[in-house]
C-alpha beads as a LAMMPS data file, in Angstrom:
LAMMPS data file: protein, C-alpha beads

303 atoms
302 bonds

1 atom types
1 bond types

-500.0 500.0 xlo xhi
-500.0 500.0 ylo yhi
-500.0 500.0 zlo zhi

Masses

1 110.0

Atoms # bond

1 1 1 -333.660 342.457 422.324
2 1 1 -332.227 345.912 421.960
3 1 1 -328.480 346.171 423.013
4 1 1 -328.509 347.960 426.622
5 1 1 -325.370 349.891 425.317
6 1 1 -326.980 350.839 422.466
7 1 1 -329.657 352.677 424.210
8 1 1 -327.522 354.421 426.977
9 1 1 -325.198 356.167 423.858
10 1 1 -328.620 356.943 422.543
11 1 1 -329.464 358.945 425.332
12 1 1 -325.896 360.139 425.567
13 1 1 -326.526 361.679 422.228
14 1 1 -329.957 363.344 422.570
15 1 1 -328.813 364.850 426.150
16 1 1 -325.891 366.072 424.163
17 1 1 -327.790 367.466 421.503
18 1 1 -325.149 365.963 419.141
19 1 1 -322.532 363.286 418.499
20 1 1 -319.658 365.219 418.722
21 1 1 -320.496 366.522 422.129
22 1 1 -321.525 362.839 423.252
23 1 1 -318.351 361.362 422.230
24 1 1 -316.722 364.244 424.294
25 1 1 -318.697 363.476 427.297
26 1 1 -318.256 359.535 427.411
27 1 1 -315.284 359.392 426.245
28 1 1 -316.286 357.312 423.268
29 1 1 -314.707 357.875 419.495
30 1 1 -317.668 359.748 417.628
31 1 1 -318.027 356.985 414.985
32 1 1 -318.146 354.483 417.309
33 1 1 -321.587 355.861 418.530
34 1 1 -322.583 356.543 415.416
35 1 1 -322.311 352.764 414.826
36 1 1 -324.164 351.916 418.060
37 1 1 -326.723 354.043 417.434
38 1 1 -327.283 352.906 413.558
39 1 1 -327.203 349.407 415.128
40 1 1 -329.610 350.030 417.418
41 1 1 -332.109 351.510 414.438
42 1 1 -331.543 348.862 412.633
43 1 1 -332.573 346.332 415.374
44 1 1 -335.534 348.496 415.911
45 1 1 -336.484 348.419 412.350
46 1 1 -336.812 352.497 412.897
47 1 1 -335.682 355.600 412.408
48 1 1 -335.080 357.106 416.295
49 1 1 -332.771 360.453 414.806
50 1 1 -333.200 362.785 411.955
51 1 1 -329.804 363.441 410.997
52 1 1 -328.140 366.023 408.142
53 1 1 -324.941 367.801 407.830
54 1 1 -326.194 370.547 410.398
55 1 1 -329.229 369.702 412.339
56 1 1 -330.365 366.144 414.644
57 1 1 -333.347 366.070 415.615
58 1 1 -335.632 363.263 417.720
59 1 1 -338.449 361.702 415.283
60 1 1 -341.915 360.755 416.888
61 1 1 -340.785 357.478 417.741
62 1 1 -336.970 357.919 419.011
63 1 1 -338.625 360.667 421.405
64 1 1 -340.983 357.994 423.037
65 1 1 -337.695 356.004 422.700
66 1 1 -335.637 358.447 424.818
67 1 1 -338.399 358.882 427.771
68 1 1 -338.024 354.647 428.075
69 1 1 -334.158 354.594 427.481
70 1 1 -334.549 357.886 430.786
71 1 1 -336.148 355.336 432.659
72 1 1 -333.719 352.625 432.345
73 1 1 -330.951 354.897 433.234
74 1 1 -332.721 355.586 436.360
75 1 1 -332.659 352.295 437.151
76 1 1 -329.261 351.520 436.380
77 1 1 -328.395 354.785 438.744
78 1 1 -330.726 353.154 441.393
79 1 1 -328.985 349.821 441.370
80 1 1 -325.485 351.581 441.390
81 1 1 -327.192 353.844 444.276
82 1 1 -328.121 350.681 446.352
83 1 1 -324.843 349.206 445.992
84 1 1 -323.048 353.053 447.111
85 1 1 -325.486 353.103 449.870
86 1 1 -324.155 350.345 451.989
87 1 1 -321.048 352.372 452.392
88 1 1 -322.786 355.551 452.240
89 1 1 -326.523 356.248 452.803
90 1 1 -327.725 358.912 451.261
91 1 1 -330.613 359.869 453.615
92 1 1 -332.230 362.883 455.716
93 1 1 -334.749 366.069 454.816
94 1 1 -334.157 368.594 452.095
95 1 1 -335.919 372.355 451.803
96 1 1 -335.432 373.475 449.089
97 1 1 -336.592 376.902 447.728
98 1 1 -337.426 377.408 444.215
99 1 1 -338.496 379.986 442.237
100 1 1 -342.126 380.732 440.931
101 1 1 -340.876 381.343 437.475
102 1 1 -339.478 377.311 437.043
103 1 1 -341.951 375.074 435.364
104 1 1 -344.169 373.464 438.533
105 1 1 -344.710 370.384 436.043
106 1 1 -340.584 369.478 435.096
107 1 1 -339.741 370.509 438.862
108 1 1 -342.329 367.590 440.542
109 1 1 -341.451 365.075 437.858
110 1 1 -337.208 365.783 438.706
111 1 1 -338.686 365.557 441.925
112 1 1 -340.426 362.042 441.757
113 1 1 -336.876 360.610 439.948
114 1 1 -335.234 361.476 442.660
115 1 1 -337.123 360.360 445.430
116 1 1 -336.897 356.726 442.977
117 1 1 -333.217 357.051 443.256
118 1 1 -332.961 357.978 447.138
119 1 1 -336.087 356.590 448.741
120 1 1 -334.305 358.091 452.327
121 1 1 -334.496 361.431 451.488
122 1 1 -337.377 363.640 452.506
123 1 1 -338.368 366.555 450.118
124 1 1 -340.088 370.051 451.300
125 1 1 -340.246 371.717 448.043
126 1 1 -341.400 375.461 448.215
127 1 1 -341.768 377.681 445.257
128 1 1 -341.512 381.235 446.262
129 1 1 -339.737 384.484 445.288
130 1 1 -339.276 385.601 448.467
131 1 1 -335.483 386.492 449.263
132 1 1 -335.220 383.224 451.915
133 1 1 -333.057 382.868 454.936
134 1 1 -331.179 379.399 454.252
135 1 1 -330.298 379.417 457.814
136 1 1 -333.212 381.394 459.766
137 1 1 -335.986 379.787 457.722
138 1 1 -334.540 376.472 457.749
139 1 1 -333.408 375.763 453.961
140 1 1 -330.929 373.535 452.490
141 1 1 -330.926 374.762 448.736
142 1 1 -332.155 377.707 447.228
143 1 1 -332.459 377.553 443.513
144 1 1 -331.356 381.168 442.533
145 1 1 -330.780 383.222 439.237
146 1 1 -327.998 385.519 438.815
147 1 1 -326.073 387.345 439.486
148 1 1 -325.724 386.920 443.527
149 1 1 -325.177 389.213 445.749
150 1 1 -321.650 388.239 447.621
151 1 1 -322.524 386.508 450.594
152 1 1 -320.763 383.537 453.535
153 1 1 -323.586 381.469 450.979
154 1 1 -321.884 378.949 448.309
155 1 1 -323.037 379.364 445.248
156 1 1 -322.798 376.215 442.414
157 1 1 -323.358 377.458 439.032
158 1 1 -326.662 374.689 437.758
159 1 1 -326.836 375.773 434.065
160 1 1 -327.229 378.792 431.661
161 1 1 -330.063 379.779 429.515
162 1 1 -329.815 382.239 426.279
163 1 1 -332.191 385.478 426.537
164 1 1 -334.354 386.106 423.491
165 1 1 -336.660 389.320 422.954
166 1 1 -340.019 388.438 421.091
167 1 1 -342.588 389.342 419.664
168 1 1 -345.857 387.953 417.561
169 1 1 -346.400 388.903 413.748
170 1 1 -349.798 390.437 414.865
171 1 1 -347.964 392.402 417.593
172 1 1 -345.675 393.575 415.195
173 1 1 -348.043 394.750 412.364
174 1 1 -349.738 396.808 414.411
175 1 1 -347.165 398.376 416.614
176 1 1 -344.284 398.454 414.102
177 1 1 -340.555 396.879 414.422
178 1 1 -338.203 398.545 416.920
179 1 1 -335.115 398.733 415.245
180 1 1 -332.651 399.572 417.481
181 1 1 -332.791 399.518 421.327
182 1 1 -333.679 403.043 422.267
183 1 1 -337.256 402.020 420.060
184 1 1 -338.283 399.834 422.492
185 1 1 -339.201 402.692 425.206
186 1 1 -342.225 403.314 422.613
187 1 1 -343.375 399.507 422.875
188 1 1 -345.586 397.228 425.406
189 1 1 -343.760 394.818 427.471
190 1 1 -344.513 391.946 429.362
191 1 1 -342.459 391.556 432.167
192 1 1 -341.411 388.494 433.888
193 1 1 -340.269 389.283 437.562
194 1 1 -341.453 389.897 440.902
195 1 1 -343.508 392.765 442.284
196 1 1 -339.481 394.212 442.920
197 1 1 -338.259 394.184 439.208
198 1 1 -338.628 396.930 436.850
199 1 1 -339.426 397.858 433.796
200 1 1 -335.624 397.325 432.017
201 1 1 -333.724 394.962 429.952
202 1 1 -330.022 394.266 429.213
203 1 1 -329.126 394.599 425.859
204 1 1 -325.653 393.745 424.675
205 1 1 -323.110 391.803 425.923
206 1 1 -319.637 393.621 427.361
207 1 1 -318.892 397.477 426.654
208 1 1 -322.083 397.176 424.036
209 1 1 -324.432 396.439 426.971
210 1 1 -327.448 399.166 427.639
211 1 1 -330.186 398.920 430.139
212 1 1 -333.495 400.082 428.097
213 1 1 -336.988 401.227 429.641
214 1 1 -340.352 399.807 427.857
215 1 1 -343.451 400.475 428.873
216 1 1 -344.765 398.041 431.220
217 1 1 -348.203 396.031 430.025
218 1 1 -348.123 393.102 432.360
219 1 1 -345.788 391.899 435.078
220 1 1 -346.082 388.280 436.029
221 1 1 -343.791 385.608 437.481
222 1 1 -344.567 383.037 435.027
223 1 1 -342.995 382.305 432.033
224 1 1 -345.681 380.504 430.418
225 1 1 -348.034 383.164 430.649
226 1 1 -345.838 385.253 429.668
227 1 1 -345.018 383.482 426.409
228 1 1 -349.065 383.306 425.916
229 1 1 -349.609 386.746 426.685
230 1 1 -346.801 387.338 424.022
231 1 1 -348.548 384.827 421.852
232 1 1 -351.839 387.039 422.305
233 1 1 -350.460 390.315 420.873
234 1 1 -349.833 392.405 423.864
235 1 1 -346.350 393.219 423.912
236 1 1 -342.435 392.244 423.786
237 1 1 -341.459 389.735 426.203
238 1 1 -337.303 388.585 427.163
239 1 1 -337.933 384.870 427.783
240 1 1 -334.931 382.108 426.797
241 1 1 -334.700 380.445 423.778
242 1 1 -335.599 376.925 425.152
243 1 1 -338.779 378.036 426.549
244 1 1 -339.953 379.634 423.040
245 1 1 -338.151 377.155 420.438
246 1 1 -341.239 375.687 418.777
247 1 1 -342.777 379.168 418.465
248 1 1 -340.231 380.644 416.618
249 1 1 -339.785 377.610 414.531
250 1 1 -343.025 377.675 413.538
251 1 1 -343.465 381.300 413.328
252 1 1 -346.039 382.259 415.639
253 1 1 -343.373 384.280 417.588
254 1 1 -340.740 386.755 415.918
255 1 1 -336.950 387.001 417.185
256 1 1 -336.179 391.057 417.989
257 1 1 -332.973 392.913 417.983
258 1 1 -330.747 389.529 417.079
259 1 1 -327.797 391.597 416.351
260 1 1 -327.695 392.923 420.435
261 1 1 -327.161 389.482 421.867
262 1 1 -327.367 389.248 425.770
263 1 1 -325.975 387.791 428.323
264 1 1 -327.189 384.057 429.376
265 1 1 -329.311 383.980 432.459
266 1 1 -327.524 381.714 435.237
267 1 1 -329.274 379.755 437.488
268 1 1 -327.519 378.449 440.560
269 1 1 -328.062 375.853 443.866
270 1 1 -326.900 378.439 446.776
271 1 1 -326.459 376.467 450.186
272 1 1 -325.074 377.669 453.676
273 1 1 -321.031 377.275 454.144
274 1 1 -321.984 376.274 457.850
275 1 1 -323.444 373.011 456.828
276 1 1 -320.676 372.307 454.032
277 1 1 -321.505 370.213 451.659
278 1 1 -324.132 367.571 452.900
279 1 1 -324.078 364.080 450.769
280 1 1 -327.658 365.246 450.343
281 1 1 -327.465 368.515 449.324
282 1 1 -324.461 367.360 446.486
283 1 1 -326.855 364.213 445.522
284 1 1 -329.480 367.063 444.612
285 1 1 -327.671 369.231 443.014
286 1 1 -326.098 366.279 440.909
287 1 1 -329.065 364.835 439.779
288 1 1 -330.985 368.583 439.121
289 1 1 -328.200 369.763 436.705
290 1 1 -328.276 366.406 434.221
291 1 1 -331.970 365.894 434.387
292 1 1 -332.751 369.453 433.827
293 1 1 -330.477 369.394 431.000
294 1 1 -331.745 366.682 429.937
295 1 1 -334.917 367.443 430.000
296 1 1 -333.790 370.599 427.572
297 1 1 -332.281 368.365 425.330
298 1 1 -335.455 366.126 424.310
299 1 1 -337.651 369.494 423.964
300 1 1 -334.761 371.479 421.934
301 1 1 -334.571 368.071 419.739
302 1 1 -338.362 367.142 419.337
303 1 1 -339.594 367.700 415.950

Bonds

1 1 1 2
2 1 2 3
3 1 3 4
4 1 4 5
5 1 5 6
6 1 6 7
7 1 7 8
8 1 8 9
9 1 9 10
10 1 10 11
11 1 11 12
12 1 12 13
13 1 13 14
14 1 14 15
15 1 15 16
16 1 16 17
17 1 17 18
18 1 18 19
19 1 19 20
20 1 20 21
21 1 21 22
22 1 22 23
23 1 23 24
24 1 24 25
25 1 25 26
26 1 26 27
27 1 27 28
28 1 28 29
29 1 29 30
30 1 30 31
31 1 31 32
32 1 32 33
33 1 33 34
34 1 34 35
35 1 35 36
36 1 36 37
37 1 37 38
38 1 38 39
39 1 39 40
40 1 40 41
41 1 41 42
42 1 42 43
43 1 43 44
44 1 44 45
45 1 45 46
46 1 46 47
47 1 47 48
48 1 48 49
49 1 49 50
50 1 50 51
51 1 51 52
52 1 52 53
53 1 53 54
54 1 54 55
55 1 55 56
56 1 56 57
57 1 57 58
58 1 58 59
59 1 59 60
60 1 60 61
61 1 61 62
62 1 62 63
63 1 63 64
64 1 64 65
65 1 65 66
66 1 66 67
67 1 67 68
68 1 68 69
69 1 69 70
70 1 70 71
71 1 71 72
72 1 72 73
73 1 73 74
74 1 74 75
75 1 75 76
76 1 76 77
77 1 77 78
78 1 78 79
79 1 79 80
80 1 80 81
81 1 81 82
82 1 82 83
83 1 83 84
84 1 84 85
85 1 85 86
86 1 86 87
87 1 87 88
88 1 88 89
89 1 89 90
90 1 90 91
91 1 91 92
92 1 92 93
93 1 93 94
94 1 94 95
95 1 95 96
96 1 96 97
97 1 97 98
98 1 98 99
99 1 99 100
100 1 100 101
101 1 101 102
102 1 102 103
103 1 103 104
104 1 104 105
105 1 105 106
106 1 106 107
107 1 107 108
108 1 108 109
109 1 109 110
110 1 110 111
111 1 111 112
112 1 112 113
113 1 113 114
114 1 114 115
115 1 115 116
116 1 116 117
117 1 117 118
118 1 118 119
119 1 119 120
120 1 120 121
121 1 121 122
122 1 122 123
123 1 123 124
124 1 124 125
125 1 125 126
126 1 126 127
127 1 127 128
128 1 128 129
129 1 129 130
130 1 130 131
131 1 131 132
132 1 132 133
133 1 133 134
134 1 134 135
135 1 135 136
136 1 136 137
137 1 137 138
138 1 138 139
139 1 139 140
140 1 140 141
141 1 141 142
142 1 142 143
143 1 143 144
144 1 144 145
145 1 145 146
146 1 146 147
147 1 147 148
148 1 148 149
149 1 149 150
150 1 150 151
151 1 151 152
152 1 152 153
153 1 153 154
154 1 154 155
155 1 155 156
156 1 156 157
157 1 157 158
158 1 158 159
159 1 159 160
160 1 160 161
161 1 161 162
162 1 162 163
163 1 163 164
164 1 164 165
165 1 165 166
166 1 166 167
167 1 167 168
168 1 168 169
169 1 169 170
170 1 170 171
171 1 171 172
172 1 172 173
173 1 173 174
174 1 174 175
175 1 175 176
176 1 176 177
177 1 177 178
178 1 178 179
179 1 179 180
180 1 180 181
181 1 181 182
182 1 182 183
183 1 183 184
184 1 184 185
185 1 185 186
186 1 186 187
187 1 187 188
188 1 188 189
189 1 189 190
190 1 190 191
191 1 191 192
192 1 192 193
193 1 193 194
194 1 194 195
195 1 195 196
196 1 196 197
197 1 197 198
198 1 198 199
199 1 199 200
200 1 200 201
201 1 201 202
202 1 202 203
203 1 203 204
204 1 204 205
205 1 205 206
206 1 206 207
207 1 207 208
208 1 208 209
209 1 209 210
210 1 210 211
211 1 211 212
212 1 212 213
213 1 213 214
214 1 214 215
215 1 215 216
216 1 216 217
217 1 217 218
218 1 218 219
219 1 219 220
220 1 220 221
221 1 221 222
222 1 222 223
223 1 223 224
224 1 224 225
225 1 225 226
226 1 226 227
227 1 227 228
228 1 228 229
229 1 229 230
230 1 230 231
231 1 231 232
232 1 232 233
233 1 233 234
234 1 234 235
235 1 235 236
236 1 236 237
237 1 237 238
238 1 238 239
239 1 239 240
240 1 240 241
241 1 241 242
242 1 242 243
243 1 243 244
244 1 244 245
245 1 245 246
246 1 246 247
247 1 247 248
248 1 248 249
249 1 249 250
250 1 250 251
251 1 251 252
252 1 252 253
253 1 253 254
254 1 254 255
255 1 255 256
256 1 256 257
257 1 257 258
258 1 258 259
259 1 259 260
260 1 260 261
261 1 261 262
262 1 262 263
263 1 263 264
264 1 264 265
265 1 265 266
266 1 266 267
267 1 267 268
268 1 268 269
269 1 269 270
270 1 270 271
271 1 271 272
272 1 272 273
273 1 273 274
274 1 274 275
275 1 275 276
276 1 276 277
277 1 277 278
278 1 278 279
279 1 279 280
280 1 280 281
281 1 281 282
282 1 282 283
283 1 283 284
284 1 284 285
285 1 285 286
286 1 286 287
287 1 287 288
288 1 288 289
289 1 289 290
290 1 290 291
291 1 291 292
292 1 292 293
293 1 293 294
294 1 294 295
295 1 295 296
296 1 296 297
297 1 297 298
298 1 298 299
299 1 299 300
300 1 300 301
301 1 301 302
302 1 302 303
């Protein structure tokens, strides 16, 4: 039988993206995982990580591996919720806004998990982009990008996501390279926003930054179509890294304008100051900042 320990440092590591960063986040001496997790492949009679002096990466197998180690973990949280919840029952109704652009597939499978690990809470889950009332329209968390306008709102930073301009060779051959930023007012751009964003991007970082116009192709709120649309040869599209890793490692989308890096989209959990902070709403909030993450971690890791 697998050692249990074993397989929680294993997912330790692939959340991490790393042992060094696992060690820092359990607290553990990096070699000592190292040994757990060589232990555990060696039980398995597989290989679960790809390792060299600069990359790790999940193989086939230690991916399927991680999804049944996630499960266990859940488990173990839901058995260490049911003890917590004699004291402290975590119970009640959640609506919570989220936005359009957020993968409708990750967001009902967090979603599912949690209801697992807190069978008392009730979940009204709306996806909108509509600038909602937390208080007038009833909600308990809205999901938010940056930056926020200063409100009596709190605002918990979730997680950060790089920006990325790209483009597809095809696009490219036939429209030419913008080399610089002021080249990309002569280029097509898919835009992901709402019906209220324009046609701009932030290039730069600091007293390098510069807001640049490109000719709108496409607006749409999804970032999967955009990425296709991108894929299809219609224009330049600002998407993060994570959501268009495998296409630039395989080629089939082209990194632009690398030496003007920008500023990381932030994505926060904004709730009312009248209500505090609910055990709900902090349960939530929690458990939607390390799944998500972790989540991140098996795609960015996947071979």
């Amino acid at each position: 039988m697998p050692d249990l320990n074993g397989m929680m440092l294993f997912a330790a590591v692939v959340r991490a993206k790393g042992f060094s960063q696992a060690a820092r986040n359990t607290g553990m001496p990096k070699s000592t995982i190292s040994r757990k997790v060589a232990q555990l492949e060696e039980q398995l009679g597989v290989r679960l990580l790809q390792r060299d002096t600069r990359n790790l990466s999940l193989t086939q197998v230690g991916a399927l591996f991680y999804q049944h180690c996630n499960s266990i973990s859940d488990e173990i949280e839901a058995a260490k919720a049911t003890i917590e919840n004699t004291h402290n029952d975590v119970s009640g109704s959640l609506r919570i806004a989220i936005p359009v652009s957020f993968s409708q597939e990750l967001i009902a499978s967090l979603c599912s998990s949690f209801m697992r690990l807190y069978p008392n809470v009730d979940l009204d889950v709306q996806f909108t982009d509509n600038d909602v009332g937390l208080v007038g329209e009833g909600y308990d968390i809205a999901i938010k990008y940056g930056p926020l306008q200063s409100s009596d709102l709190i605002a918990r930073l979730l997680f950060e996501r790089q920006p990325i301009l790209v483009a597809s060779p095809g696009y490219l051959k036939a429209n030419g390279t913008p080399a610089t930023p002021q080249d990309l007012k002569e280029h097509s751009g898919i835009l992901l926003g709402t019906s209220r964003s324009a046609p701009i991007w932030p290039l730069g970082k600091g007293d390098r930054k510069t807001m640049v116009n490109f000719k709108r192709k496409v607006r749409v709120n999804s970032a999967i179509m955009v990425k296709q649309l991108v894929l299809d040869d219609f224009g330049i599209a600002m998407l993060s890294n994570s959501v268009c890793k495998n296409e630039l490692a395989g080629g089939s989308l082209v990194p632009l304008l690398q030496e003007w890096p920008m500023e990381p989209f932030k994505v926060y959990g904004v709730y009312s100051s009248r209500r505090q902070l609910a055990t709900n709403i902090s349960v939530f909030l929690d458990f939607f900042t390390k799944r998500f993450n972790s989540h991140e971690s098996l795609q960015s890791l996947l071979m």
